[in-house]
N, C-alpha and C positions, 0 to 999 in steps of 0.2 A: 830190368829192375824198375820197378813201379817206385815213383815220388810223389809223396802228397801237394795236389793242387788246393782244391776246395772245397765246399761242404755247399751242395747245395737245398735250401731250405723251402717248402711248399707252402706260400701263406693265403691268405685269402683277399688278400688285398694288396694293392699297388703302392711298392714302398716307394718313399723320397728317392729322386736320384733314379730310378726304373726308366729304361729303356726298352721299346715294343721290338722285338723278333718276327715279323711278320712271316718268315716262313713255318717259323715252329709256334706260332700261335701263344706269344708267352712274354709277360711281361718282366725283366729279369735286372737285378743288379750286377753292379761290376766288381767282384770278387775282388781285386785287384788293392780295391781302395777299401775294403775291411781287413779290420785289424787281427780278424778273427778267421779271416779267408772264407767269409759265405757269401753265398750268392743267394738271394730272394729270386724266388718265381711264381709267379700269379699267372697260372693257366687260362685262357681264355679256350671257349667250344671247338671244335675242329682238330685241338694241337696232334703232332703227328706221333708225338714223343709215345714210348709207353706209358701203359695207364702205371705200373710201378711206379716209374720217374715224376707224373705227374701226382701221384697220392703219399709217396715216401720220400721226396727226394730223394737223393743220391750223394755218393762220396767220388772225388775225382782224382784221377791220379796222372801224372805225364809218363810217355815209357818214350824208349828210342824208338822201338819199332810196335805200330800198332798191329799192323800183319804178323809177327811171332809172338804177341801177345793176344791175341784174339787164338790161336791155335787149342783146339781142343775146348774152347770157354762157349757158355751158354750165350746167345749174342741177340741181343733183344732189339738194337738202333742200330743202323751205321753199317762198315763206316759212311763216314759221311762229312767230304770237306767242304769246312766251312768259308775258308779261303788261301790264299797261296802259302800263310804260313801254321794252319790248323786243319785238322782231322780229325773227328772224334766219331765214337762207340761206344754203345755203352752195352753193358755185360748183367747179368744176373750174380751173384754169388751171395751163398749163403742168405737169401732169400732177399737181397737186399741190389740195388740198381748200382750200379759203380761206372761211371763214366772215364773212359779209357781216352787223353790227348797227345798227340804224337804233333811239336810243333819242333816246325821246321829252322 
């Protein structure tokens, strides 16, 4: 069962508060402390993400198991852990990016 995490938003600029991802080439906010659950991200050249992810954002969701939730789904990133207690994937559906996290 998929649970909504956060929304994340593609802007063109580097918001307040933005932390650099150097592996994903991406400047990004911490969902966590929006009221609203978005995340900002300001792509820098190189990023590895899909060009989807990087042109439409994405919606994100936690599930128990990313491996039976990845079954049979269009799978565009991933997986791909982030560190001991995250994993994420992200999926195509209905033409639209949805980032799939399985935290531990």
């Amino acid at each position: 069962m998929r649970t909504f995490n956060h929304v994340g938003i593609v802007t063109d600029v580097i918001r307040e508060g933005a932390s650099y991802n150097s592996g994903l080439s991406v400047w990004l906010t911490d969902y966590s402390k929006s009221p609203n659950k978005i995340e900002f991200l300001k792509f820098e050249s190189g990023s590895c993400l899909p060009e989807l992810v990087q042109k439409q954002g994405h919606i994100a969701y936690t599930v128990p198991s990313l491996e039976e939730e990845l079954k049979g789904k269009k799978v565009i990133f991933g997986p791909a852990v982030c560190d001991e207690h995250l994993t994420i994937a992200f999926i195509e559906e209905e033409g639209v990016a949805i980032e799939l996290m399985e935290i531990k």
